[in-house]
N, C-alpha and C positions, 0 to 999 in steps of 0.2 A: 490155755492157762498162762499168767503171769508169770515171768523169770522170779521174779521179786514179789511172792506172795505167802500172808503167812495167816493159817486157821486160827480160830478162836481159842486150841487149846494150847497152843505155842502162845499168842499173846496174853493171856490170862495165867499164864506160870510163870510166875515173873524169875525165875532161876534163869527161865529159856530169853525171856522177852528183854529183860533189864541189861545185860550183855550188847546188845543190838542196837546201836547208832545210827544214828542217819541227820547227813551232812547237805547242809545248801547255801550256795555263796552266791553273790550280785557280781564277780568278779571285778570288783575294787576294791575287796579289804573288808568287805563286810560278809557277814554269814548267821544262818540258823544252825544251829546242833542241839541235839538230845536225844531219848532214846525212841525206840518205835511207839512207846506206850506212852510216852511223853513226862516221861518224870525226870528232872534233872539228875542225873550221877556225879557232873565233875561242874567244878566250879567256872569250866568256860563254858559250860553250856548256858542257851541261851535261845529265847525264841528272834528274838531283832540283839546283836554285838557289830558293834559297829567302831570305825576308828574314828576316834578325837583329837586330831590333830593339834589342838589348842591345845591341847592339855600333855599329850605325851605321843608316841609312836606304838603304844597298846593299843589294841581294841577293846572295848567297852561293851559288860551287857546293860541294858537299858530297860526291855523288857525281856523278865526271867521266864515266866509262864504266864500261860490264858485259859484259867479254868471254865467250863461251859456246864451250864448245869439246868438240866429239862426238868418243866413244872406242867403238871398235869392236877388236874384238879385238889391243887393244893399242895399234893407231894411233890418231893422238890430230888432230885437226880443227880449228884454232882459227878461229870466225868473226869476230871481232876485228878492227877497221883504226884504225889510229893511222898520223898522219904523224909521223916523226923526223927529226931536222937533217941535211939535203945530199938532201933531195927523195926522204929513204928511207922505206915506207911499211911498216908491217909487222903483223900476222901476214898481209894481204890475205884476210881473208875473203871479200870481196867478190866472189871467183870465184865461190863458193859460188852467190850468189845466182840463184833462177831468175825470182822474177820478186818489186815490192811495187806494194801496192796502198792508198790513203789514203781510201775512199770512205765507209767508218765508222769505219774505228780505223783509223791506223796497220799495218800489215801486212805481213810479208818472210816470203817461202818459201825456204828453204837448202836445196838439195839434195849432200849428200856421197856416192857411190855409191847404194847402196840406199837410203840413209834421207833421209827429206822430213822436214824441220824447220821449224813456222809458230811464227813468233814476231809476239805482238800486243799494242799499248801504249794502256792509258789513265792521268790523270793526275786521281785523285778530285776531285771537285769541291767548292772549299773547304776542302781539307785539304792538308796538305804531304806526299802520299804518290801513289807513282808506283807500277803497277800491270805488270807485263809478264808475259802468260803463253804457253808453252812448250808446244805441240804436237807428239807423236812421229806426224807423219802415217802416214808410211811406215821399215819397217824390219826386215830380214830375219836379225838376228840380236840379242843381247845387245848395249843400248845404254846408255852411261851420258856425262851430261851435268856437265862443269866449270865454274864461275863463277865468275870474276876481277872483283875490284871495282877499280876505280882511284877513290881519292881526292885530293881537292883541300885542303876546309876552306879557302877563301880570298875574300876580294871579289872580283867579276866584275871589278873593275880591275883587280887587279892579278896575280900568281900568286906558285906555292909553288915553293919548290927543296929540295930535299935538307937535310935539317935535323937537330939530335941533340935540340929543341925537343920535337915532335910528339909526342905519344904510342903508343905500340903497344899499349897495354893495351886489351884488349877482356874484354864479358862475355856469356856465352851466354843467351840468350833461347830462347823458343818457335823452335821453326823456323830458328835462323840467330845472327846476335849482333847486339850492340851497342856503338858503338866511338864516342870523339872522339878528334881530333888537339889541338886547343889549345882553350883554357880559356875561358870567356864563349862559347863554341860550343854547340849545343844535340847532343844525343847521334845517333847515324844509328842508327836499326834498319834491318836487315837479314834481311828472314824469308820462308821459301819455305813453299808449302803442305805438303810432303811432308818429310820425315824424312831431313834429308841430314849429311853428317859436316864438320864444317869443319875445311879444315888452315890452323893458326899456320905460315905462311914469308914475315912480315914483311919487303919491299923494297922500294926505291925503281925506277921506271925511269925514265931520265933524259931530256932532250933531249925531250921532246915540241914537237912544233910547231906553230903557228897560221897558214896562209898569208894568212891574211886581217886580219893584224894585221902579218903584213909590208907589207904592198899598202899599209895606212894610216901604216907609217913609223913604229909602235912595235916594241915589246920582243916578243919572238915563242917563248920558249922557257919551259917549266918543265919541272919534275920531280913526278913523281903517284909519291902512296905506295899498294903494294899490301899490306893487311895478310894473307893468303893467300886461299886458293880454296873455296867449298863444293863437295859432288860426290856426285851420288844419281844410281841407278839411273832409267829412265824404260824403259816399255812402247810397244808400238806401240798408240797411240789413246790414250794416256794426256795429262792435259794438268798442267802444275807450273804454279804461279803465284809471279813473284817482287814482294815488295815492296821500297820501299826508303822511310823516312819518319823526320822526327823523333820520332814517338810508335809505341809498339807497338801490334799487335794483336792479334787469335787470328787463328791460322794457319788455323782450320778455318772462318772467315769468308769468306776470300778469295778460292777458284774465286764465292761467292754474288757478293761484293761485287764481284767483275770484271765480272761478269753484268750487275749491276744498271747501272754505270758505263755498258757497251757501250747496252745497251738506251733509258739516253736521251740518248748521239749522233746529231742529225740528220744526215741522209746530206750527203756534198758532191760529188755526183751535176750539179752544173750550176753556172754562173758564179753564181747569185745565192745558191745554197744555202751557197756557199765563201766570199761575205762574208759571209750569215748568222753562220756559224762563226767565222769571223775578228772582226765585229761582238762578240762574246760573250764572244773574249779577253781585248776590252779593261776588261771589267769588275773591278771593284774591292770586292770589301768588307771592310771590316776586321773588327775582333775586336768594337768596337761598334755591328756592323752597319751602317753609315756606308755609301752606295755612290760612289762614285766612279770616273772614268775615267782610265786610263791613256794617255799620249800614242803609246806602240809599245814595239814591244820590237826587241830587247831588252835598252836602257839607259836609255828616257826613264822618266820619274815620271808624277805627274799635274799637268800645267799648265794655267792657267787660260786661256788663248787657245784649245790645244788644247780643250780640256774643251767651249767655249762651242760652240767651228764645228763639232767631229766631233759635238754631243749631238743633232742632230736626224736625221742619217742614220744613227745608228746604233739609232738608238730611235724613231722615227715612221714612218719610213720602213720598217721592218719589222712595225711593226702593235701596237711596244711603248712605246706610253704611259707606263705605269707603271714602267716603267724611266727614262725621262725624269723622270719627277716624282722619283723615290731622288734621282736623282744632281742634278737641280737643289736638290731641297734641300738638300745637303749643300753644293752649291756658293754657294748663296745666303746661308749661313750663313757662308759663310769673307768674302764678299762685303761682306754689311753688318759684318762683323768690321774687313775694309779701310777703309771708310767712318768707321768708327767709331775709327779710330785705334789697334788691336788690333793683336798680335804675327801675322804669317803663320802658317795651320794645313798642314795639307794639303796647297795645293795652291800651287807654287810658281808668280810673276812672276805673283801676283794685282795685282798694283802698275802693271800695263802701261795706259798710257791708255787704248788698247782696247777693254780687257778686259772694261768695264762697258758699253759702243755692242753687243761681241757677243754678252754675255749678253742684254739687249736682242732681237737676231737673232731667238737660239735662241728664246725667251719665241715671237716673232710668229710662227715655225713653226708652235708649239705652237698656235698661238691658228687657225692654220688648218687642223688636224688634228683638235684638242677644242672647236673653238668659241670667240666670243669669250667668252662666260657663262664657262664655265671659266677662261678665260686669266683673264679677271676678278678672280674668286675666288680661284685660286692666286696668282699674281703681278703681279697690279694695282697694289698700294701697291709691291713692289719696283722695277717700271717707273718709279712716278710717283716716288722716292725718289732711284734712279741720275739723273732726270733734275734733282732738285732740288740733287742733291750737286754735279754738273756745274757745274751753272747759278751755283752761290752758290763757284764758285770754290773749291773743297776739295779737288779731285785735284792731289796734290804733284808730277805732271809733265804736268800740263795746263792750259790757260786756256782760257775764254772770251772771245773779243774782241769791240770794237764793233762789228765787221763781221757778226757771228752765226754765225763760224766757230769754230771749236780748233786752237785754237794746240799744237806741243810740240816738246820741247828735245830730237834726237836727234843733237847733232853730238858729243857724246862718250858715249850710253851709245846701243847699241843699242834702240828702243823700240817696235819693227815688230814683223812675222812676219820681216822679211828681218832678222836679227838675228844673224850672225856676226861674230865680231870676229877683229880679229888684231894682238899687241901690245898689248892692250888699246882697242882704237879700232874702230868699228865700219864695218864695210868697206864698207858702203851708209848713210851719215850721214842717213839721210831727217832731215829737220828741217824746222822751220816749222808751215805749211801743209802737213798731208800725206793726199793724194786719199784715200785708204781712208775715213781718220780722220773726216772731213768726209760723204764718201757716207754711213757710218754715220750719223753725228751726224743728216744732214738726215730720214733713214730714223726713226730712232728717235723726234725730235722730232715726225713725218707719227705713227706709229704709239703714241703716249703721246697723241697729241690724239684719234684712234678712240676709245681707250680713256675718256677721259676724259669725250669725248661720248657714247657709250655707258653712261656712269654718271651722266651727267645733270650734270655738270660743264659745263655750256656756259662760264663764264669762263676755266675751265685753257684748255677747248681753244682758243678763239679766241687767247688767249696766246701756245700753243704753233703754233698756227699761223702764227700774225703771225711768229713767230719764223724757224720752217720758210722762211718766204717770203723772209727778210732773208739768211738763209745760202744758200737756192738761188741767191740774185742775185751773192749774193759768190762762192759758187762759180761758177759761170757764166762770171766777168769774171775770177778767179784762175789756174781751172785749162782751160779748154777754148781750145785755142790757134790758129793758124790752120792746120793741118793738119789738123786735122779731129780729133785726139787730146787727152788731158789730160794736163800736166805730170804726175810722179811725187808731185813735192810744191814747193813755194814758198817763200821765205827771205827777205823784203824783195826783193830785184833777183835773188835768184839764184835761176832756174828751172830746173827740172831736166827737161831735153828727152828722158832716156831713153824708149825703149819699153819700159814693164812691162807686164807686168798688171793692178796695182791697179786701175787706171781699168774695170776688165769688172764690179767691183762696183759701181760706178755705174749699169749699164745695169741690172743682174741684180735689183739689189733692191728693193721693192713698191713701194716711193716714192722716185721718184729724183727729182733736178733735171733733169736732159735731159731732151729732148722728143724725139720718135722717130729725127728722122734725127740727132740728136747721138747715139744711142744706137745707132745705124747703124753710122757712123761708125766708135762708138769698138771696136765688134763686127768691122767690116769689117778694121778694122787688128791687133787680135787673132787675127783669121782667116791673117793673110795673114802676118804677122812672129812669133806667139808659140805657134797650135796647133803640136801635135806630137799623135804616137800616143800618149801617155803622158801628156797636160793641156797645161797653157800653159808656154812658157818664161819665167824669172823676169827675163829681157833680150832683147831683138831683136839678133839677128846682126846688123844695121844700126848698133847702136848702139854706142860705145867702150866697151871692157871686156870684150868680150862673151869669155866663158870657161867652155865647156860642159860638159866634162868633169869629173866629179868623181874624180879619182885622186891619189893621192901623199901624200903628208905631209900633216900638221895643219895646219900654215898652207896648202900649196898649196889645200887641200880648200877651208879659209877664203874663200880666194880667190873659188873658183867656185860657194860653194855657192848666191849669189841672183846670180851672174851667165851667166847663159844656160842654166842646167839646168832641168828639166821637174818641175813639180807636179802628181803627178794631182788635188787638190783644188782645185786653180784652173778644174777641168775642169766643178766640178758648178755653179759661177756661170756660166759661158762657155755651158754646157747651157740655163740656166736663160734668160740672156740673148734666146738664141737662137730660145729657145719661144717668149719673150713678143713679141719680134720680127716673128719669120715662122711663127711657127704652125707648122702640119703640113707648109706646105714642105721644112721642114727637118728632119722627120723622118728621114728614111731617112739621110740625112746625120749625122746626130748617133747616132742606130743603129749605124752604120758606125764611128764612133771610138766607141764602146765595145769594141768588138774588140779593140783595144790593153790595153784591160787585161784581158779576160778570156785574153791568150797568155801574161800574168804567173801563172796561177792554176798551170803548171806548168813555169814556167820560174826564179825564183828560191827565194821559203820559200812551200811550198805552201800553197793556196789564199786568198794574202794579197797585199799592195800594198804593195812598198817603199816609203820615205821619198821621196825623190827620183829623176830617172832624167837621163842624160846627154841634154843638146840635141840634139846630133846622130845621126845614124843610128850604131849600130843601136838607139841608146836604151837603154842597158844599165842596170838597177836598182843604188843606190846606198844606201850609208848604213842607218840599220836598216831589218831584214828586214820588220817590219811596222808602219805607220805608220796611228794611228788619225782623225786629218783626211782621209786618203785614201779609204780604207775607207767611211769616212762619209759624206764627199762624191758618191762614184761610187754607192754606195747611194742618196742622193737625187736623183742625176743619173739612174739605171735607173725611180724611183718617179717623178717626172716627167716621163717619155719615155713611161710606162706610161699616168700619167692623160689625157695628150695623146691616144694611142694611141686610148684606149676612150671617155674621158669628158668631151673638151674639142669 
């Protein structure tokens, strides 16, 4: 039986089905999303969204949906589902369905009377062309198949209405046509393998609706132009293949090219197989081969926080080295561009004090993965260079203080992970003193002195270490309180007594300042006030503020996003803690919450890990559909449960 398989009476409830995402990228920028049943919900969905670099740094959908609709002596079938304004849904194809299945591709069986219809979708990889092809399983007399394209041409921000703008001029290709709507747009082919007749009955339908764009308290309606329908005969056992792409092809490629696509999807046959896949999403390459990672989909970019914490689970932790080294250097390169005083490339909120302590991080993964010789050799001097920039006072929202701590300014711009604002003001003002910032620092500072004594630097590293020694003492006496926990962050006299998380990277990472039962401690109270089935919460119920839910408007959302909602990437340092802690006592225990996220693999966008999830029961997945810190973390939370497992 498929990992990823769901009956006819789950897909045909659209309470159950309508919930249910499912996510497919080319890994450069471009992606398919919508739900199982194929009805759009949010305004980025989109069968072919693709980036328009002439035009902006969004990605674009181009084409919305492809309605398919079977004709049997005359009656006419449409498997089609669009939701329209006042909760009206329409053609409901969805009855049709008998059963789908996501174990290799993508997969829906439509049964209309006699005739069995499998339809199956790949998404070429590194190209902007969507692939879908049309199986006549079963069928007891003359069948022929219609194709309604609905078009968008518009940013995933925002949407299209009805317009005298647009263009309808199209022009016939191989197989199908070729059309744009507005100008700076790149053109849509459209082309079937088999020899079909296209009808011009250019219309608009109006009112389309997004209910998941109502739920966030925006704009929730457009209008998708249909420029008309193609419609060819099909056999029983015959198979059509549709594409849809900005560039043409030969049509008589395309049953191969489908082929070739299917054959190298790994299966997502089990919990770790489905973040493999989802891992692979997030990949990025551009047009200069550059690789890069993307933060989720499907509205973030590629950011530099992101980039640092998800690059080691997504890449070492699967056994892909060489994927780590693409994407750090290209990040490396935007890094010491930072440093250097240079314009931002790439990858945005390189600027975050952070951001150079996590690169850091990622680097000592690596260094325990490939060896320190390796680490060496690749990023040695970039270690010893972020630590030198620090040091001499050069990060324009950060200091070094006498104390051997870092200092930073977050009481007017957000400069965390907890980075929501509202009004312009950042609704968790961490400033100061702030714990993460500092556990990093001392980490980084412990692991530039390995390095440096390992290259026969003995005066770095006594330096760096003297150094190390002055900031554990000041952390020590700054942030560990008499509760047994560690402030959030420190401001002169103003401490910040909430329960969060940050303080679990303190215990988690290879060189801490705590000694065991400070690291206890700070584990035990994370245990007890911030696990959840879904990672840590980003507040304790305990605490003032505490606001779990993320629902409602843009501000509301604002609100609650780092106050009491669940991180699953909080979960893979809390893991990590845990091991170094109690060892294999705690195995079956941390076994056990991973469970919570393998019930995500088919309950919100298949085989992937939301953004965030609600605090409280029933923990319900929020914000975008797939989030690449998550992915990554729980990926290295499974690979260190593993090595414990067999090899510790």
């Amino acid at each position: 039986m498929s990992y990823l398989r769901f009956e006819k009476a789950l897909m045909t409830n659209l309470e159950e089905s309508l919930p249910k995402e499912l996510l497919r990228t080319n890994r450069s920028g471009a992606y398919s999303c919508s739900t199982i049943v194929d009805c759009n919900i949010r305004k980025y969905h989109g069968l072919l969204v693709v980036p328009v670099p002439e035009i902006d740094d969004e990605n674009h959908v181009l084409l919305s949906s492809l309605d398919v609709t079977v004709i049997q002596h005359g009656a006419e079938f449409n498997l089609g589902l669009h939701k329209y304004q006042g909760n009206n849904f329409s053609p409901k194809g969805h009855k049709y369905i008998r059963e789908f299945d996501c174990d290799k591709v993508p997969t829906t069986i439509y049964r209309v009377g006699g005739v069995i219809l499998k339809k199956e979708f790949v998404f070429q990889a590194y190209e902007d062309r969507l692939l879908i092809r049309y199986t006549l399983v079963d069928a007891h007399s003359a069948t022929t198949l219609r194709f309604k394209p609905f078009l968008a041409f518009r940013s995933v921000r925002q949407f299209t209405h009805e317009n005298s703008v647009a263009s309808r001029v199209y022009h016939e290709v191989p197989g199908g046509i070729r059309t744009c709507m507005y100008a700076g747009y790149p053109d849509l082919y459209m082309q079937f393998s088999k020899k079909n007749e296209f009808h011009f009955q250019p219309d608009w339908y109006r009112g389309v609706e997004y209910p998941k764009e109502q739920e966030r308290g925006y704009a929730s309606n457009e209008d998708l132009y249909v420029p008309g329908y193609f419609e060819m005969a099909i056999k029983k056992g015959e198979s059509i293949v549709f594409a849809a792409s900005t560039s043409e092809i030969k049509t008589t490629q395309l049953k191969k090219l489908f082929d070739e696509e299917v054959s190298l999807r790994p299966p997502r046959d089990n919990f770790f197989h489905c973040l493999v896949n989802a891992a692979h999403q997030f990949h990025y390459r551009t047009k200069n081969d550059e690789r890069y990672l993307l933060a989720g989909y499907p509205w973030f970019k590629c950011r530099a926080r992101d980039t640092f914490i998800a690059l080691p689970g997504l890449t070492l932790s699967i056994g892909e080295q060489d994927y780590f080294e693409l994407v750090m250097e290209s990040a490396a390169k935007e890094l010491r561009a930072f440093m250097e005083g240079k314009p931002q490339g790439k990858i945005y909120e390189i600027d975050k004090p952070d951001v150079p302590l996590w690169a850091i991080w990622a680097i000592q993964q690596y260094a325990k993965e490939a060896g320190k010789a390796s680490c060496q050799k690749h990023y040695g001097k970039l270690v010893q260079d972020i630590i030198d920039f620090i040091i001499a006072g050069k990060h324009p929202k950060m200091s070094l203080e006498d104390n051997g701590m870092l200092r930073a300014d977050g009481k007017d711009e957000a400069i965390t992970w907890m980075n929501s604002t509202a009004n312009g003001r950042p609704v968790v003002p961490r400033t100061g003193f702030i714990v993460e910032f500092n556990a990093l620092w001392y980490n980084a500072l412990r692991f530039a002195a390995s390095l440096a004594a390992d290259g026969g630097d003995e005066k770095r590293a006594d330096d760096l270490e003297q150094r190390a020694e002055l900031c554990k003492q000041s952390f020590l006496s700054t942030f560990l309180n008499e509760y047994g926990y560690l402030f959030d962050y420190v401001d002169g006299n103003n401490m910040d007594w909430s329960v969060r998380p940050n303080m679990i990277f303190a215990a988690a990472f290879d060189y801490s300042p705590l000694d065991k039962q400070q690291k206890k401690s700070v584990v035990d109270i994370c245990t007890r006030e911030l696990l959840t089935p879904k990672g840590l919460r980003s507040l304790s119920p305990k605490s003032g503020g505490y606001n779990p839910i993320y629902v409602g408007p843009q501000t509301q959302r604002d609100y609650a996003y780092h106050q009491g909602t669940a991180w699953p990437w909080l979960c893979g340092f809390y893991v990590e803690a845990c091991l170094k802690l109690y060892k294999r006592t705690r195995l079956s225990f941390l076994e056990r919450q991973m469970v919570g996220f393998e019930d995500e693999m088919s309950y919100h966008a298949l085989g992937t890990i939301s953004e965030l999830f609600d605090g409280n029961p029933p923990f319900h997945g929020r914000g975008a559909t797939s989030f690449a810190m998550n992915v990554g973390e729980v990926l290295r939370a499974l690979s260190l449960l593993e090595k414990y497992q067999y090899h510790v």
